[in-house]
PLY file of the C-alpha trace (Angstrom):
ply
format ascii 1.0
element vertex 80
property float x
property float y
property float z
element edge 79
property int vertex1
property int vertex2
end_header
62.03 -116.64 -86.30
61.19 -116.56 -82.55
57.76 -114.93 -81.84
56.66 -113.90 -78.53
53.31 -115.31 -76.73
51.33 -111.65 -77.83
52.21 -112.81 -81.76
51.04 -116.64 -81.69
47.89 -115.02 -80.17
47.35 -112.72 -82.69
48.05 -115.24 -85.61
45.86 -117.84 -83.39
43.22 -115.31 -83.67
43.94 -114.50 -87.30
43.26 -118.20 -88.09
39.85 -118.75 -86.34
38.29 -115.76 -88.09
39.18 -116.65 -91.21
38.05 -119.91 -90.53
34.84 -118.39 -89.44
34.40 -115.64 -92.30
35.47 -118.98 -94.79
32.22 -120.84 -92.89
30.36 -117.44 -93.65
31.18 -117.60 -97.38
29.78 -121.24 -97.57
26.73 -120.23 -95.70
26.03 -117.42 -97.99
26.65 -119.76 -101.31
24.91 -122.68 -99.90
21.11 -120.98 -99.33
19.33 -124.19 -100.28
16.61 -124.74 -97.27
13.66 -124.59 -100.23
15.41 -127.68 -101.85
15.53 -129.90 -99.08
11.90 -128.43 -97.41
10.20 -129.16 -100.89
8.29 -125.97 -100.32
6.61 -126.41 -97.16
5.84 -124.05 -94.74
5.88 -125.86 -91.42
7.35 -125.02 -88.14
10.53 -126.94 -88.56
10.98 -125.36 -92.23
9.93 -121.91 -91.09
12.46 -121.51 -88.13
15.34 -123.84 -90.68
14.89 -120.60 -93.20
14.82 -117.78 -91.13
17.83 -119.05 -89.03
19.58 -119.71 -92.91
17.82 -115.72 -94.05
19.60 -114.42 -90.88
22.96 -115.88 -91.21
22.83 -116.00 -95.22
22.01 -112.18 -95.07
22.94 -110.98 -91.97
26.10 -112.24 -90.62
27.19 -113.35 -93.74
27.76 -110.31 -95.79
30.47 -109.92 -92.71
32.54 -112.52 -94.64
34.03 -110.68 -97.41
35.22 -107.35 -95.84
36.41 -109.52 -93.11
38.84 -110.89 -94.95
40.08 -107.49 -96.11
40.00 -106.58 -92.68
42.34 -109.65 -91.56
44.42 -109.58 -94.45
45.21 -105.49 -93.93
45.90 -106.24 -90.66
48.41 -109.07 -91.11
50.10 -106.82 -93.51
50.56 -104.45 -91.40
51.77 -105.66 -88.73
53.95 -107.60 -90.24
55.64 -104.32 -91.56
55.73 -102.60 -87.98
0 1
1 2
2 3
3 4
4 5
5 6
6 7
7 8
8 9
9 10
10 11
11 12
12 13
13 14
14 15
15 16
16 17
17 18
18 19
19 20
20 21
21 22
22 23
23 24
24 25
25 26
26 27
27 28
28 29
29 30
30 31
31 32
32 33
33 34
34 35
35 36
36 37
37 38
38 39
39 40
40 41
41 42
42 43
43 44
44 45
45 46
46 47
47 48
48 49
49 50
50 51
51 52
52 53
53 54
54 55
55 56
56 57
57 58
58 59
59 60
60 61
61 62
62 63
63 64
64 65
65 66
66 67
67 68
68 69
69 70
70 71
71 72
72 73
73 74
74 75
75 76
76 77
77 78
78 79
């Protein structure tokens, strides 16, 4: 099948956020700065967990209805 220059985009785009909601997945499953910090509370440790709280909690609950998101959208546009 031929596609057009508007469908490799979209399936170009498809590809980098799953690949980004797949990094978001890890991130969220991975929340391990107390492990290698051995519970201290210093500057570098301090700024390591907030920047892990705010992509752990923030962005990453993203991850999951992102896929949904993608996937429903594949699907239907590969119907139209």
């Amino acid at each position: 099948m031929v596609t057009g220059s508007g469908e490799k985009r979209f399936h170009d785009q498809i590809s980098w956020l799953m690949f980004l909601f797949s990094i978001f997945v890890i991130w969220v499953h991975s929340y391990n700065v107390d492990l290698f910090s051995g519970g201290a509370q210093d500057g570098v440790w301090s700024l390591a967990d907030r920047i892990e709280n705010f992509v752990s909690v923030g962005l990453g609950q993203i991850a999951v209805p992102g896929f949904f998101l993608q996937i429903g959208r594949a699907s239907c546009r590969e119907r139209v």
